[in-house]
C-alpha positions as CSV (number, residue, x, y, z in Angstrom):
1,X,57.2,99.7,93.6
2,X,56.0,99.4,97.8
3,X,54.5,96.7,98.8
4,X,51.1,97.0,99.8
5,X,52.1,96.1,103.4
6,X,54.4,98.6,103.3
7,X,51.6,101.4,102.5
8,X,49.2,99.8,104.6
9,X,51.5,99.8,107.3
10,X,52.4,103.7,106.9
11,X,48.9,104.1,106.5
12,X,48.3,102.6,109.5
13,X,50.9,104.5,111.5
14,X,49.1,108.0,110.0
15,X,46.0,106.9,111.4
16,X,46.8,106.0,115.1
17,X,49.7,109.4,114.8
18,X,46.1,111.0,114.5
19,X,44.1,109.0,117.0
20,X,46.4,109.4,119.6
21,X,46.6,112.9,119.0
22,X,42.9,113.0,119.2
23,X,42.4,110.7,122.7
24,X,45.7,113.7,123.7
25,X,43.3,116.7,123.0
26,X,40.3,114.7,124.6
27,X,41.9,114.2,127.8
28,X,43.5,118.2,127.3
29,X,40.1,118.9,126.7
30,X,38.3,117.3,129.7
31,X,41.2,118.8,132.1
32,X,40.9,122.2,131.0
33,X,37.3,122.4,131.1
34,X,37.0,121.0,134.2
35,X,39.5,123.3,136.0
36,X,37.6,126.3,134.0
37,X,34.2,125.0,135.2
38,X,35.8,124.5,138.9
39,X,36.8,128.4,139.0
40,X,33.7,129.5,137.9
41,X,31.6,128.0,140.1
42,X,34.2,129.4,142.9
43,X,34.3,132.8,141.7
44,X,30.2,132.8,141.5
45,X,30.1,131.3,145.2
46,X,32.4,134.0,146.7
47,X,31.2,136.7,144.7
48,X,27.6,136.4,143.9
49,X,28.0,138.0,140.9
50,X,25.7,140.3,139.0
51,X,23.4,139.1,135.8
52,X,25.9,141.0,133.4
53,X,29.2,139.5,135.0
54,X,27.5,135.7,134.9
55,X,25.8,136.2,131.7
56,X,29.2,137.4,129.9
57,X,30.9,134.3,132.2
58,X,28.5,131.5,130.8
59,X,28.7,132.5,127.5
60,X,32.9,133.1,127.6
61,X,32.8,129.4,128.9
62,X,30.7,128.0,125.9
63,X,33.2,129.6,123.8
64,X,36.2,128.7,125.0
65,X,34.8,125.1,125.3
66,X,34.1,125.0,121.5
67,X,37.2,126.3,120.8
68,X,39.3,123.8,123.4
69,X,36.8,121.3,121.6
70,X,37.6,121.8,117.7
71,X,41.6,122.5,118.8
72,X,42.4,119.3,120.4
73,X,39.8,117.1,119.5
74,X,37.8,117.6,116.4
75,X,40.8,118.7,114.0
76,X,43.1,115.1,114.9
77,X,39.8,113.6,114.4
78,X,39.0,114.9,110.8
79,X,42.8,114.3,109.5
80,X,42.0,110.6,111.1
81,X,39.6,110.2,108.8
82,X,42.1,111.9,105.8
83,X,39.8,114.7,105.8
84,X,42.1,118.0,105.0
85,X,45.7,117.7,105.0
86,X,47.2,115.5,107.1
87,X,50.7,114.1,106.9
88,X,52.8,112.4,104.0
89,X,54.2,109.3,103.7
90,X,57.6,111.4,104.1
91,X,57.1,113.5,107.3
92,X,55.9,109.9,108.7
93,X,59.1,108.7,107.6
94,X,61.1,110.8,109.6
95,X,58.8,110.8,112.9
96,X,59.8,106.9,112.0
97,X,63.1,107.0,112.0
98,X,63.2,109.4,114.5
99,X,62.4,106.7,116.9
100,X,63.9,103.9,114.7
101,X,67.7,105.5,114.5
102,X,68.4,102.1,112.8
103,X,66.2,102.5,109.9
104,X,66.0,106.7,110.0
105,X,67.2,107.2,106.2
106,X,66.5,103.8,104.9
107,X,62.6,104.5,104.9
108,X,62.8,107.8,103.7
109,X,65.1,107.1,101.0
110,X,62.5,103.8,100.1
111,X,60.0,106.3,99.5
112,X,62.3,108.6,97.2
113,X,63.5,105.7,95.4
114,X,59.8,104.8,95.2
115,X,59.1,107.8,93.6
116,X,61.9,108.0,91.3
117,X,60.7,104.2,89.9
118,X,57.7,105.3,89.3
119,X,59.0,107.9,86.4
120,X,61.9,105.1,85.1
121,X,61.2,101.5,85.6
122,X,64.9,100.3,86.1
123,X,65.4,96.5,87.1
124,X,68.0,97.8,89.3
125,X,66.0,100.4,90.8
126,X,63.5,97.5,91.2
127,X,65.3,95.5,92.8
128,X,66.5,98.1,95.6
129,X,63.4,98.7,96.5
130,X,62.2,95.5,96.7
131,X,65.4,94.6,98.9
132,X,64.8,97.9,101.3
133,X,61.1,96.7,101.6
134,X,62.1,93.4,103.0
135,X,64.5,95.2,105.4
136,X,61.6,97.1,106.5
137,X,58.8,94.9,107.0
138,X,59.3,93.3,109.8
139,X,59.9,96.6,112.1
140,X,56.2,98.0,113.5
141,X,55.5,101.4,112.7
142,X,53.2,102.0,115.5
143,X,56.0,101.7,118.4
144,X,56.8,105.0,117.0
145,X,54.0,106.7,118.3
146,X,54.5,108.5,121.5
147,X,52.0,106.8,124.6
148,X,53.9,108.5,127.3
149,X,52.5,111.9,127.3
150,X,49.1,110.5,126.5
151,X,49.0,108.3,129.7
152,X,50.0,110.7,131.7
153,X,47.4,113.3,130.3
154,X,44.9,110.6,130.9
155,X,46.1,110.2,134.6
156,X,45.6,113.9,134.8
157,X,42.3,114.2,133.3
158,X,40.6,111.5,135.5
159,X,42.3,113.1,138.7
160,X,40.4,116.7,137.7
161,X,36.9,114.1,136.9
162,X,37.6,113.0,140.4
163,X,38.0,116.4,142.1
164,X,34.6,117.3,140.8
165,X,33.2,114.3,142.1
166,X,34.2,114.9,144.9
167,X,33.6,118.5,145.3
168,X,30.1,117.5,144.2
169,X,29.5,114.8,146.6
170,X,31.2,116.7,149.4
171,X,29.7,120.3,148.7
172,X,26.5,119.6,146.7
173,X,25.3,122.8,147.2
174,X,28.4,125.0,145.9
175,X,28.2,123.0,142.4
176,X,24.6,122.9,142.0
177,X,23.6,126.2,143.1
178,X,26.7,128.2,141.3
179,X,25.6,126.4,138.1
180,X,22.1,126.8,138.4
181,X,23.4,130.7,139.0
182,X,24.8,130.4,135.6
183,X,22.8,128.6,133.5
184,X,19.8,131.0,134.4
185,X,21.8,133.7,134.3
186,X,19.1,136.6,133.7
């Protein structure tokens, strides 16, 4: 049968496939907010809209927040925590071996063996798994995982939180009165 390290270690590899997923959506979140928020507040200071057109506007940005919200941040973060269905032990096998071409089909044929052992208890059958698990168990999982995307989403998303602060600091008046515009929008 796997070792535990071998589980734990697949385990593992769900789990930050998930988180970084999650931080992904949070910075996605944060940058399309922001924008959205920044447009807003420029369309209401050019156009000095009317009660109807601001209160339809606050309440279109409320939704599309809790949409952009339970999207990109709150569904990674429920399968993080194995709640609904989240990926198998297979489809992590091949986003594995995807980026390890050395071990692509010797992980996902581990597990199949795995499973076929688990139905008929062969010494042989034992043996080849417990040889592929050795082969395996000193490669980390994790590396797999894709950063690249994520940093530069994060670059992104704290360039957008520095616009505002600076549009704030700069032109306090255009963000606080547009939003006060908004928020008491009748």
């Amino acid at each position: 049968m796997l070792s535990d390290e071998l589980i734990r270690k697949l385990d593992d590899f769900i789990r930050k496939f998930y988180r970084t997923l999650m931080l992904k959506g949070l910075f996605y979140t944060i940058i399309l907010l922001v924008v959205f928020y920044l447009l807003l507040t420029l369309f209401e200071f050019v156009g000095y809209n009317g009660t109807v057109v601001r209160t339809v506007l606050f309440y279109l940005y409320l939704a599309f927040a809790g949409v952009i919200i339970t999207i990109f941040v709150l569904r990674p973060l429920t399968k993080m925590w194995r709640i609904g269905k989240t990926i198998d032990y297979y489809q992590a096998a091949k986003i594995i071996g995807a980026y390890f071409p050395e071990i692509s089909d010797k992980l996902l044929n581990l597990l199949q063996l795995n499973a076929q052992a688990e139905n008929n208890e062969s010494d042989l059958l034992l043996a080849s798994i417990e040889q592929r698990t050795k082969q395996l168990s000193p490669i980390s999982f994790n590396l797999a995982i894709d950063k690249k995307n994520l940093k530069k989403a994060g670059l992104i998303a704290l360039s957008v939180i520095l616009i505002l602060i600076l549009t704030a600091l700069i032109f306090p008046n255009f963000i606080k009165d547009t939003t006060n515009r908004y928020i008491k929008h009748s």
